[in-house]
PDBQT receptor file of N, H, CA, C and O in Angstrom, charges set to zero:
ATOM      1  N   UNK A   1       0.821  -1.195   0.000  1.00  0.00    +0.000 N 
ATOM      2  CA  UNK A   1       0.000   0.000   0.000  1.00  0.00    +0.000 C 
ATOM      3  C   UNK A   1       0.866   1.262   0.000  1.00  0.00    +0.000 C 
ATOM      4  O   UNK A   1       0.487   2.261  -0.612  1.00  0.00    +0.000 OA
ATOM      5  N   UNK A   2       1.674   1.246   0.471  1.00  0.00    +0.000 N 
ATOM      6  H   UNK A   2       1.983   0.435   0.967  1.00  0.00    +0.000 HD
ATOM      7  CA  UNK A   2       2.888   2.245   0.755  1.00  0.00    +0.000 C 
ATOM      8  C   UNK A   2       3.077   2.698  -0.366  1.00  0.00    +0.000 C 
ATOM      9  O   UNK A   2       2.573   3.792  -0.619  1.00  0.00    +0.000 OA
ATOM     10  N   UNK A   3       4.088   1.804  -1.695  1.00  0.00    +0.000 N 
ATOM     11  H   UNK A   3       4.498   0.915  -1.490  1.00  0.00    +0.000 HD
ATOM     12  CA  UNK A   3       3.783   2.132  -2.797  1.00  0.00    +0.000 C 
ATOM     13  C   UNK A   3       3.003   2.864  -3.608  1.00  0.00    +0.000 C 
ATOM     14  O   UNK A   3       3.281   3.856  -4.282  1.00  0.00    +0.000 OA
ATOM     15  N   UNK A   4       1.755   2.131  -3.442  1.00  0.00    +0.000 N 
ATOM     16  H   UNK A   4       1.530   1.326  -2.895  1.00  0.00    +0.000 HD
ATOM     17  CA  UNK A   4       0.603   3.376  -4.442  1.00  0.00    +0.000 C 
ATOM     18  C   UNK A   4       0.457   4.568  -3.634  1.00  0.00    +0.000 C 
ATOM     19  O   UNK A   4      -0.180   5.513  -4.100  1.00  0.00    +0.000 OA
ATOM     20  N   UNK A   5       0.961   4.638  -2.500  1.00  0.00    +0.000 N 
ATOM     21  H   UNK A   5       1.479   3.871  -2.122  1.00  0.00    +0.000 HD
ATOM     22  CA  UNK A   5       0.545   6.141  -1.751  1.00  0.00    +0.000 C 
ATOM     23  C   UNK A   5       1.667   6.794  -2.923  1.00  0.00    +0.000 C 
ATOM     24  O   UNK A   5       1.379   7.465  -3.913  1.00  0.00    +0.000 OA
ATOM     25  N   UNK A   6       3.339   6.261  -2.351  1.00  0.00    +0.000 N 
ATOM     26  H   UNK A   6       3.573   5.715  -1.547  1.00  0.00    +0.000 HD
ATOM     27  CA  UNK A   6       4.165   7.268  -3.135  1.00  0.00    +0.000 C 
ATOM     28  C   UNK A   6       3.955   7.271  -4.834  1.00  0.00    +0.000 C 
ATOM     29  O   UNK A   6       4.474   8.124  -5.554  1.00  0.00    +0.000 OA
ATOM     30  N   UNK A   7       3.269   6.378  -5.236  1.00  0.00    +0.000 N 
ATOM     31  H   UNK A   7       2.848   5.685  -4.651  1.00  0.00    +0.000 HD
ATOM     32  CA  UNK A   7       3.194   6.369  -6.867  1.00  0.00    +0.000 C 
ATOM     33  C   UNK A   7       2.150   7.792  -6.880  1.00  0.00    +0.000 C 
ATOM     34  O   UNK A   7       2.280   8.508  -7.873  1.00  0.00    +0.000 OA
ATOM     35  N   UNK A   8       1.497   8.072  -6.209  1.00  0.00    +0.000 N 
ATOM     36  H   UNK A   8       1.390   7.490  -5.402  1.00  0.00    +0.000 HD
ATOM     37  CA  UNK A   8       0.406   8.972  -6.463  1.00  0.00    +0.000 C 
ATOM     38  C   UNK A   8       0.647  10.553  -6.175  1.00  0.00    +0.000 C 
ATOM     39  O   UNK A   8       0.017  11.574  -6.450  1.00  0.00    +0.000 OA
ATOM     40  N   UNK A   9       1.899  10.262  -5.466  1.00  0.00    +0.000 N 
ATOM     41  H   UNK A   9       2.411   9.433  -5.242  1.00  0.00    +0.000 HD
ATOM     42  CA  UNK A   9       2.323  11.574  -5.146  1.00  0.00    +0.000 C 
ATOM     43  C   UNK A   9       2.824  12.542  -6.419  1.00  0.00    +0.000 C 
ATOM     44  O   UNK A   9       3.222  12.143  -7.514  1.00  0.00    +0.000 OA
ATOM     45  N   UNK A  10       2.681  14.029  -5.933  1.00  0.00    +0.000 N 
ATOM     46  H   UNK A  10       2.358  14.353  -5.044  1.00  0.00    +0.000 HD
ATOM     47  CA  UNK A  10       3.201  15.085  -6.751  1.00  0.00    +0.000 C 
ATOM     48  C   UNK A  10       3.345  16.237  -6.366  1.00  0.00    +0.000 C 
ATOM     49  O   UNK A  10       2.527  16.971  -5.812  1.00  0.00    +0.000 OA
ATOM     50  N   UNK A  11       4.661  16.470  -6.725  1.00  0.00    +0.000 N 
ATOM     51  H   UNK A  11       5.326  15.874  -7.175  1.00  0.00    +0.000 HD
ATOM     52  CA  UNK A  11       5.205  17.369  -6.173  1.00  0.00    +0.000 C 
ATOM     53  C   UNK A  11       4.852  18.659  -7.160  1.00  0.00    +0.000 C 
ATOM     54  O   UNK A  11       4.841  18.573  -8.388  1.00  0.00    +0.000 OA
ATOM     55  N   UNK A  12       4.578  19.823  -6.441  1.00  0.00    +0.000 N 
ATOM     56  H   UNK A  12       4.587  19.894  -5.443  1.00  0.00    +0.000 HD
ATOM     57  CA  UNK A  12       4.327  20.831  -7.861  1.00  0.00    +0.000 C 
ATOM     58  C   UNK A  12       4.540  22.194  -7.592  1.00  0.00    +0.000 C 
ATOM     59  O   UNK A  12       3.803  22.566  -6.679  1.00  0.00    +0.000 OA
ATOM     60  N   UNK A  13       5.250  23.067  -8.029  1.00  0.00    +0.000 N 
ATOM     61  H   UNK A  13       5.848  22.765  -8.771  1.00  0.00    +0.000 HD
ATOM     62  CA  UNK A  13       5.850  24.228  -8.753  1.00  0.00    +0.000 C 
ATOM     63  C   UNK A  13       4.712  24.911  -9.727  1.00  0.00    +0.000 C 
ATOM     64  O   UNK A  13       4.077  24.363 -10.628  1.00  0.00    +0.000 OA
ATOM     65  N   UNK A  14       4.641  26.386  -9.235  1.00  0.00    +0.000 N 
ATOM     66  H   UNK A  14       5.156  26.831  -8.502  1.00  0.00    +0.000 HD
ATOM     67  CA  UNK A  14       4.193  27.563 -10.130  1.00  0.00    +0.000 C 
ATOM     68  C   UNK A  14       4.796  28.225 -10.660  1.00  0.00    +0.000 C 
ATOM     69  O   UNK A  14       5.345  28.912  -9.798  1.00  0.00    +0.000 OA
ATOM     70  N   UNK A  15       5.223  28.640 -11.938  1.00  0.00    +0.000 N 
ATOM     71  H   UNK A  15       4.777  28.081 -12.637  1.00  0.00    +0.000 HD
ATOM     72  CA  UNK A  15       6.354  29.160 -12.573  1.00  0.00    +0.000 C 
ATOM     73  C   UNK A  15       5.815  30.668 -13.465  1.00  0.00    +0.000 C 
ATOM     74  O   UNK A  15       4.851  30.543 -14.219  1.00  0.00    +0.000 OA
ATOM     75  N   UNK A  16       6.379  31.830 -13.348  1.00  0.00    +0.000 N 
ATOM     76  H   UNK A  16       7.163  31.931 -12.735  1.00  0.00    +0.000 HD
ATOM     77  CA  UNK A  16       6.034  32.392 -14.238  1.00  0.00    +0.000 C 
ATOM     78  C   UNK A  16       7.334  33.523 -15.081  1.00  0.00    +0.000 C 
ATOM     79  O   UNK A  16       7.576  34.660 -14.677  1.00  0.00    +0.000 OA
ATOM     80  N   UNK A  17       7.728  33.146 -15.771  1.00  0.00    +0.000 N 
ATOM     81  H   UNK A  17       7.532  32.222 -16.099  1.00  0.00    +0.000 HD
ATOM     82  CA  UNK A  17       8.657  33.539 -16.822  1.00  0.00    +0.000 C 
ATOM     83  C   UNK A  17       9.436  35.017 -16.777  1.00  0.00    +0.000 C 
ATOM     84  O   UNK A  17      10.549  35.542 -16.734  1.00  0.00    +0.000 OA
ATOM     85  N   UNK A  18       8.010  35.286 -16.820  1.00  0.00    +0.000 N 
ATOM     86  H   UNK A  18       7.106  34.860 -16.855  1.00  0.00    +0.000 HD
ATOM     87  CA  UNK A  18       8.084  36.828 -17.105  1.00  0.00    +0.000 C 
ATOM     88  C   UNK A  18       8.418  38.035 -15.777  1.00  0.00    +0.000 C 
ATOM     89  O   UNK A  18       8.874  39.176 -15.850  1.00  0.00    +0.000 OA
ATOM     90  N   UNK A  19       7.947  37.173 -14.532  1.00  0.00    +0.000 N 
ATOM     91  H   UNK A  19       7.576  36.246 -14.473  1.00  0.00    +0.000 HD
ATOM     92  CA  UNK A  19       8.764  37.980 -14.031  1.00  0.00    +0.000 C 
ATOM     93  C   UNK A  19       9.858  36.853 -12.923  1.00  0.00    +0.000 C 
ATOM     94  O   UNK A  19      10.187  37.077 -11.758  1.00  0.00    +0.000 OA
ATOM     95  N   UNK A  20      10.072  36.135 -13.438  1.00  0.00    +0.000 N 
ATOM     96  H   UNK A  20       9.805  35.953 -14.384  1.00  0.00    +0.000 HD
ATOM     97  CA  UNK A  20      11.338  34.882 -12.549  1.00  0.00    +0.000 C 
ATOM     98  C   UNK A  20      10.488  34.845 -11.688  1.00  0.00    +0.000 C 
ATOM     99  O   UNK A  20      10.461  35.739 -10.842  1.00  0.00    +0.000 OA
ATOM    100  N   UNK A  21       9.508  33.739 -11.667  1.00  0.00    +0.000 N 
ATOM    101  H   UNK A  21       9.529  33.013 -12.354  1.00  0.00    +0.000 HD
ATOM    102  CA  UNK A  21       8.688  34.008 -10.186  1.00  0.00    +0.000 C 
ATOM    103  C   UNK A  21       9.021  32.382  -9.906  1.00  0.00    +0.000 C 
ATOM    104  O   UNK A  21       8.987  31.777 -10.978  1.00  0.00    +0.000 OA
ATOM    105  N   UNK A  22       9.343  31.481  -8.737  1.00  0.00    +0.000 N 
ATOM    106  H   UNK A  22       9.371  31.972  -7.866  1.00  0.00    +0.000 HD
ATOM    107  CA  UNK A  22       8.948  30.309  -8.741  1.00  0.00    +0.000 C 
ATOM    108  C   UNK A  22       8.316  30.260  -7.587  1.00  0.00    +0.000 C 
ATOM    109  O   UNK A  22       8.792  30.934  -6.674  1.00  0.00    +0.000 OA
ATOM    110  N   UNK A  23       6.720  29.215  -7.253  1.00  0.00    +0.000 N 
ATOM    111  H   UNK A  23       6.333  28.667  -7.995  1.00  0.00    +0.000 HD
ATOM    112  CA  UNK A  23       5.848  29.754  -6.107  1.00  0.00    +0.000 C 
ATOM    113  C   UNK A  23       5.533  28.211  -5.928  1.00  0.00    +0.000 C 
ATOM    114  O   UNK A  23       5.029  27.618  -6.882  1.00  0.00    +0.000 OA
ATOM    115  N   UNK A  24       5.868  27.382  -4.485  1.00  0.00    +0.000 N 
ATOM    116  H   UNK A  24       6.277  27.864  -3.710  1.00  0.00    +0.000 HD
ATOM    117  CA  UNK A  24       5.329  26.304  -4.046  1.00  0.00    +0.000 C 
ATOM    118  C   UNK A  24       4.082  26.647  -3.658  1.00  0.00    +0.000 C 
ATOM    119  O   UNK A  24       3.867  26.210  -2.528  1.00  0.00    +0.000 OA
ATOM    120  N   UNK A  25       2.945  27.387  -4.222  1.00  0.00    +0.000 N 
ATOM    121  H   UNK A  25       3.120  27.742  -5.141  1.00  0.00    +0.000 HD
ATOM    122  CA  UNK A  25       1.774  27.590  -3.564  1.00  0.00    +0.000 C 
ATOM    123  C   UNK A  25       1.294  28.140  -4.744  1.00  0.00    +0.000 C 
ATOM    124  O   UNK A  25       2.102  28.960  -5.178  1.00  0.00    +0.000 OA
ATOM    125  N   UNK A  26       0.300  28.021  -5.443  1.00  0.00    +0.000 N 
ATOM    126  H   UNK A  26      -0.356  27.355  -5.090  1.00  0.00    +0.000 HD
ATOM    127  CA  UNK A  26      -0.787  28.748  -6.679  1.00  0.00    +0.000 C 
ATOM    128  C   UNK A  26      -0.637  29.383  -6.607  1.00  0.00    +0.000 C 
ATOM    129  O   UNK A  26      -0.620  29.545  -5.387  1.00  0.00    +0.000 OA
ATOM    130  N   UNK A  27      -0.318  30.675  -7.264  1.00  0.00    +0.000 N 
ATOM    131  H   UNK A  27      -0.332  30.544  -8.255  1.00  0.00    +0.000 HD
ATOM    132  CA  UNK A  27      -0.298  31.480  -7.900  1.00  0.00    +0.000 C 
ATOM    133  C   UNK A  27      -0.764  32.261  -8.706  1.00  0.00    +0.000 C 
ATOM    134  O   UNK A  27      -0.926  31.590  -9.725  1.00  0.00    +0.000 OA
ATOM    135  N   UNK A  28      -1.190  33.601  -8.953  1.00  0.00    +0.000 N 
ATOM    136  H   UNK A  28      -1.058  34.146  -8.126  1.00  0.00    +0.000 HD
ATOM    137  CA  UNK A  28      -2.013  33.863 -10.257  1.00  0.00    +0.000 C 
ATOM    138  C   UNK A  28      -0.817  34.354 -11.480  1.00  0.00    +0.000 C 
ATOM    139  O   UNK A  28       0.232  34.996 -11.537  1.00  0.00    +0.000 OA
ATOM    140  N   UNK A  29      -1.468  33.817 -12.115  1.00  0.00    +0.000 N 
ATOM    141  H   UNK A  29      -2.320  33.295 -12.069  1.00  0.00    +0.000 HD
ATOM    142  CA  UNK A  29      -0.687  34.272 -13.484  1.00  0.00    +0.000 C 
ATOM    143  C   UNK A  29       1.050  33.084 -13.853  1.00  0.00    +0.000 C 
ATOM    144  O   UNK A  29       2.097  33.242 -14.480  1.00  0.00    +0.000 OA
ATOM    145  N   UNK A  30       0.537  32.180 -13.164  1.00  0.00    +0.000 N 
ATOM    146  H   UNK A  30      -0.314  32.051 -12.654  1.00  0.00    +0.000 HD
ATOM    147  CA  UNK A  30       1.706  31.379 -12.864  1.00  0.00    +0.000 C 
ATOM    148  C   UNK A  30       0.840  30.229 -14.175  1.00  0.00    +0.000 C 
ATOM    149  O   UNK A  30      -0.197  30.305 -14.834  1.00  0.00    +0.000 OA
ATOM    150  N   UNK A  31       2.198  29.019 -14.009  1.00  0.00    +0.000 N 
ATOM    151  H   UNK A  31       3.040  28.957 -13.474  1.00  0.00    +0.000 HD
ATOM    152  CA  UNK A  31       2.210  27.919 -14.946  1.00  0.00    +0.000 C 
ATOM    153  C   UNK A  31       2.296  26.739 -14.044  1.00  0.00    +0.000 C 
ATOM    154  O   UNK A  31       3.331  26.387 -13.479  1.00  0.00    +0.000 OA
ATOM    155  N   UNK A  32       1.309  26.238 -13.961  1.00  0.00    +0.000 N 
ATOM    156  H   UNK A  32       0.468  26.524 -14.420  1.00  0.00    +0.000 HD
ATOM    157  CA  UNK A  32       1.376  24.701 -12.832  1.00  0.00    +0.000 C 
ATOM    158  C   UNK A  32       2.652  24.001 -13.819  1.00  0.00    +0.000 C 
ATOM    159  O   UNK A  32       2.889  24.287 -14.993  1.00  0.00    +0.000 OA
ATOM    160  N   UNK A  33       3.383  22.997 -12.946  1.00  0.00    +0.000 N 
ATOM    161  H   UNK A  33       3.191  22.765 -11.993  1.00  0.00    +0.000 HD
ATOM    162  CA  UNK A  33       4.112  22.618 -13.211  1.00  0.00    +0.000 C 
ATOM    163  C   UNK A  33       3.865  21.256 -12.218  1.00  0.00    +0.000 C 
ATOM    164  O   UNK A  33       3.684  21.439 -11.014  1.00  0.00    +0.000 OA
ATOM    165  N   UNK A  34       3.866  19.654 -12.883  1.00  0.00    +0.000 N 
ATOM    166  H   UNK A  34       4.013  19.505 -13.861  1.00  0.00    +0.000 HD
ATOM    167  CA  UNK A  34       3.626  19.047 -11.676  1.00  0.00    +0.000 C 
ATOM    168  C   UNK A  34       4.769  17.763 -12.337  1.00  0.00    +0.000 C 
ATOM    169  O   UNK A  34       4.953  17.460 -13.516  1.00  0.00    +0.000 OA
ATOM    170  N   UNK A  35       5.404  17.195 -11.094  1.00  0.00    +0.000 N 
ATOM    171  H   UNK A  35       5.255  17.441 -10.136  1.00  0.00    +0.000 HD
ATOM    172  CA  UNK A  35       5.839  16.371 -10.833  1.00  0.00    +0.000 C 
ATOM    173  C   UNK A  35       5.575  14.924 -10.130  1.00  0.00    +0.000 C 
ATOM    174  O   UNK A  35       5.139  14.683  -9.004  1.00  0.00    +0.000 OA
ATOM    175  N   UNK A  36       6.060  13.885 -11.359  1.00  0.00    +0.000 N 
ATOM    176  H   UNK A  36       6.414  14.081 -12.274  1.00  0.00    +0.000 HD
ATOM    177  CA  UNK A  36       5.703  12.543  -9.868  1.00  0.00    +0.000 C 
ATOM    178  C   UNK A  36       7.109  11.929  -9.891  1.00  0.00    +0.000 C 
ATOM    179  O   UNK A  36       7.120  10.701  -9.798  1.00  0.00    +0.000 OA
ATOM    180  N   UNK A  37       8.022  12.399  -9.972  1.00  0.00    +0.000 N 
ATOM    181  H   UNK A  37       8.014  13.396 -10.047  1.00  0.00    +0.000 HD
ATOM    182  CA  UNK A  37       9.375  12.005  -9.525  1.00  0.00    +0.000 C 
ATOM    183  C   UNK A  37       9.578  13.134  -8.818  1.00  0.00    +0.000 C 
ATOM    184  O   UNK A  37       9.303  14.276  -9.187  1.00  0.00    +0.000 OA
ATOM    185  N   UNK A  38      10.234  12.683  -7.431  1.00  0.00    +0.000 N 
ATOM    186  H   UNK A  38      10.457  11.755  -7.131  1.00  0.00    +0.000 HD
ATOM    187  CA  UNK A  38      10.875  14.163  -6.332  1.00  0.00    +0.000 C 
ATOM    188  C   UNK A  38      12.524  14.459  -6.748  1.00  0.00    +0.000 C 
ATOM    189  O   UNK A  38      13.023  15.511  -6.350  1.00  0.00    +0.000 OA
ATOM    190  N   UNK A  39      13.357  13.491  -7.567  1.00  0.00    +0.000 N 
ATOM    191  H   UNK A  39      12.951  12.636  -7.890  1.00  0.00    +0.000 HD
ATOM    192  CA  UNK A  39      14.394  13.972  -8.510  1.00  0.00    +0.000 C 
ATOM    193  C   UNK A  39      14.675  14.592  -9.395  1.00  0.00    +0.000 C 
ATOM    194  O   UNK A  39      15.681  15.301  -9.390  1.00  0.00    +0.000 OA
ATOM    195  N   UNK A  40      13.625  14.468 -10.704  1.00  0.00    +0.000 N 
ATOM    196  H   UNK A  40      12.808  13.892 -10.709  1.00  0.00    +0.000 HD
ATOM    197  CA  UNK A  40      12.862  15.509 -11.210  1.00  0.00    +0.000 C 
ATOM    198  C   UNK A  40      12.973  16.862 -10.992  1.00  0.00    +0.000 C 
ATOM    199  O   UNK A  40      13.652  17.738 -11.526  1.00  0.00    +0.000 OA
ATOM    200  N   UNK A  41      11.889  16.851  -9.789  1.00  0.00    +0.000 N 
ATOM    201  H   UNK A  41      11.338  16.138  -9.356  1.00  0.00    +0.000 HD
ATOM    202  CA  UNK A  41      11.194  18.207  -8.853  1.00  0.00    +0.000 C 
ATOM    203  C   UNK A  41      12.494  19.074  -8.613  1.00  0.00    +0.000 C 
ATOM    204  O   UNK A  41      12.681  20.284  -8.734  1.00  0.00    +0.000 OA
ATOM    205  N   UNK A  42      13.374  17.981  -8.210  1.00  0.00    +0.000 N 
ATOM    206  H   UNK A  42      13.221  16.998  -8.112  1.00  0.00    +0.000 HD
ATOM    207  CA  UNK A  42      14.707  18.945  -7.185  1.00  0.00    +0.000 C 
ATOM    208  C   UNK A  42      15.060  19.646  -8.524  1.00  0.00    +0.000 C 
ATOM    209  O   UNK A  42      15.079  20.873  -8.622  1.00  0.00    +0.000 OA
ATOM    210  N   UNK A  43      15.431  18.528  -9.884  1.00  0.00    +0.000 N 
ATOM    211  H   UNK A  43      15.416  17.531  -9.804  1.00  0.00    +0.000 HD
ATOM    212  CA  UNK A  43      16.409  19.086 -10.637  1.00  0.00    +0.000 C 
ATOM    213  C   UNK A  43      15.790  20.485 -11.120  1.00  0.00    +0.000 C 
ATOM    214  O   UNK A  43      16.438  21.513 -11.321  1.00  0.00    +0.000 OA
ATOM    215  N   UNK A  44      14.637  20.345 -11.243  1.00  0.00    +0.000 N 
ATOM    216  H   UNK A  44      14.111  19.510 -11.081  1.00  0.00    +0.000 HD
ATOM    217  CA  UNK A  44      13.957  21.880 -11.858  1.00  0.00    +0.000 C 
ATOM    218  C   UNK A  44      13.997  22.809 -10.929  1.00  0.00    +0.000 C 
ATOM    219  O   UNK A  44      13.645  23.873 -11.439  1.00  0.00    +0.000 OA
ATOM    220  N   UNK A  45      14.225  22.916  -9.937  1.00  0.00    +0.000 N 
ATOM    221  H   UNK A  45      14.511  22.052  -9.523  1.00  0.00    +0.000 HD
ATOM    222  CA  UNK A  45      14.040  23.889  -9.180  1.00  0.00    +0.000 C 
ATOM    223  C   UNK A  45      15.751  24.449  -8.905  1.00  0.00    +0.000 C 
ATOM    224  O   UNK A  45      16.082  25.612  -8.673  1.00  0.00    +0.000 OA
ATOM    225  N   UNK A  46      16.556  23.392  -8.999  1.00  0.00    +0.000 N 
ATOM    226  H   UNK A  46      16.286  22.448  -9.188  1.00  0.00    +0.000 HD
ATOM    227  CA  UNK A  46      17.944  24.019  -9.346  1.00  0.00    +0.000 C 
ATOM    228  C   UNK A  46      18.449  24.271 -10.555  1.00  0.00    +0.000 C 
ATOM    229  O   UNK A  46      19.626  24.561 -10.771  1.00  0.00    +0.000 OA
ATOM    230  N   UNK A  47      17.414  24.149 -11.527  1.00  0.00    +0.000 N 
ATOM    231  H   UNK A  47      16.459  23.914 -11.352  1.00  0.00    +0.000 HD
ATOM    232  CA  UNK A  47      17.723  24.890 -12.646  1.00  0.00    +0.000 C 
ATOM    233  C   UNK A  47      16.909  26.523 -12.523  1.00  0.00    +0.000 C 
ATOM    234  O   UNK A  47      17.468  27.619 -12.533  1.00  0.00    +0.000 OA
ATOM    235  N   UNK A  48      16.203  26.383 -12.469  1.00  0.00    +0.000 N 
ATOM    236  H   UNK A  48      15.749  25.492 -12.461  1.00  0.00    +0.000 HD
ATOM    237  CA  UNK A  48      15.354  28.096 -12.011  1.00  0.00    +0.000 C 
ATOM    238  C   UNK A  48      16.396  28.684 -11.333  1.00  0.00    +0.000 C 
ATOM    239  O   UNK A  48      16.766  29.835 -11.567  1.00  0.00    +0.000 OA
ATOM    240  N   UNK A  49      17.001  27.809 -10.330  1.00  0.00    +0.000 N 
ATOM    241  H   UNK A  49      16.701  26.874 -10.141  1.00  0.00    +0.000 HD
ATOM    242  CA  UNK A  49      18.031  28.926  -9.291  1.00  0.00    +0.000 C 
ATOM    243  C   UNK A  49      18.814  29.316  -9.503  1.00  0.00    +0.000 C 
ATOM    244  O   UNK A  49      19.334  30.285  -8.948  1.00  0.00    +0.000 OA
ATOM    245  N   UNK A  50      19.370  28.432 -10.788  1.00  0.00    +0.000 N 
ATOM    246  H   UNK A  50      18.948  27.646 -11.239  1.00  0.00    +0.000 HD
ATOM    247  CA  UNK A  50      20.774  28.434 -11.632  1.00  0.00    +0.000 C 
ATOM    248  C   UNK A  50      20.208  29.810 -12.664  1.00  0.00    +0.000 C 
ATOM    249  O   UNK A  50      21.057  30.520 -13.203  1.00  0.00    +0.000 OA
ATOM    250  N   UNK A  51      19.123  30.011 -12.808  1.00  0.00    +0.000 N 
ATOM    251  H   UNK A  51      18.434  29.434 -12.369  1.00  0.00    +0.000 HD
ATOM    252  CA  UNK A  51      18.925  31.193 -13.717  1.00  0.00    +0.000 C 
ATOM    253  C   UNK A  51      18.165  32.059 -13.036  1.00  0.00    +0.000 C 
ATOM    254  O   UNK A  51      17.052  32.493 -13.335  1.00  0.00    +0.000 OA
ATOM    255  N   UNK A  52      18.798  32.273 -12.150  1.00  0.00    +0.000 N 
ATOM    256  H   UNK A  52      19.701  31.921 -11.906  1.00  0.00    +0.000 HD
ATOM    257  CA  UNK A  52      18.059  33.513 -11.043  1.00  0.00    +0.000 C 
ATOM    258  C   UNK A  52      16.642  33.718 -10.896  1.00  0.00    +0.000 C 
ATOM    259  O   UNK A  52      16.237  34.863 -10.690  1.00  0.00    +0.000 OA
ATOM    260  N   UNK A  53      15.952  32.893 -10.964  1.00  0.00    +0.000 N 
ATOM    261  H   UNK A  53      16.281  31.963 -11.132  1.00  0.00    +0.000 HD
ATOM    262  CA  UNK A  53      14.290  32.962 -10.621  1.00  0.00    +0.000 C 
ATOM    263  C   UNK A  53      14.725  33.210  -8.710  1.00  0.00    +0.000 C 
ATOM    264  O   UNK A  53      15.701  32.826  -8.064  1.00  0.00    +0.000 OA
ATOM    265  N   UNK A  54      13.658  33.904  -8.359  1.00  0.00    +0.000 N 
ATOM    266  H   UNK A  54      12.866  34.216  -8.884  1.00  0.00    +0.000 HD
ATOM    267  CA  UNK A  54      13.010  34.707  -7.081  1.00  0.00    +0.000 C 
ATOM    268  C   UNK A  54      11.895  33.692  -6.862  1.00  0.00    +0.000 C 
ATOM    269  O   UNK A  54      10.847  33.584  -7.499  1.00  0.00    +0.000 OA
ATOM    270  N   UNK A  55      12.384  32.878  -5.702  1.00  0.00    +0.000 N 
ATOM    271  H   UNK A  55      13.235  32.965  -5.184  1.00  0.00    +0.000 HD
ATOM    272  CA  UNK A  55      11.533  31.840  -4.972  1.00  0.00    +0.000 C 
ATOM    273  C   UNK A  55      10.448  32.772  -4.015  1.00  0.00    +0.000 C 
ATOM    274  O   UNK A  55      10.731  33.852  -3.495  1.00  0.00    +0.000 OA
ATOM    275  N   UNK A  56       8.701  31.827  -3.897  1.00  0.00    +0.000 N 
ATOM    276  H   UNK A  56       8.470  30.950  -4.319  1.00  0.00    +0.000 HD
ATOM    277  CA  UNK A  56       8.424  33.098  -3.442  1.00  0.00    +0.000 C 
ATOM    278  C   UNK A  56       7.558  31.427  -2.562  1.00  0.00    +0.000 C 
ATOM    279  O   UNK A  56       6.782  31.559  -1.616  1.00  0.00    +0.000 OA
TER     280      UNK A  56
């Protein structure tokens, strides 16, 4: 059972471009972004950081 809990999981990121925004919480004017790998998740979010996006 454990399994299908973590198979179901997702991790998810609001992104918006235009002004480097990255938002663990909805957002308006943002871009859902969802993840079901948490390796994935990490790598995108150290790529945003690597290009100066403003974590909010």
């Amino acid at each position: 059972m454990e399994q299908n809990q973590t198979a179901a999981t997702l991790w998810r990121m609001w992104v918006d471009t235009k002004r480097r925004i990255v938002s663990f919480h909805e957002e308006e004017g943002c871009e859902l972004l969802e993840f079901r790998s948490h390796e994935l998740f990490l790598n995108c979010v150290d790529q945003y950081a690597g290009r100066q996006f403003r974590y909010q």
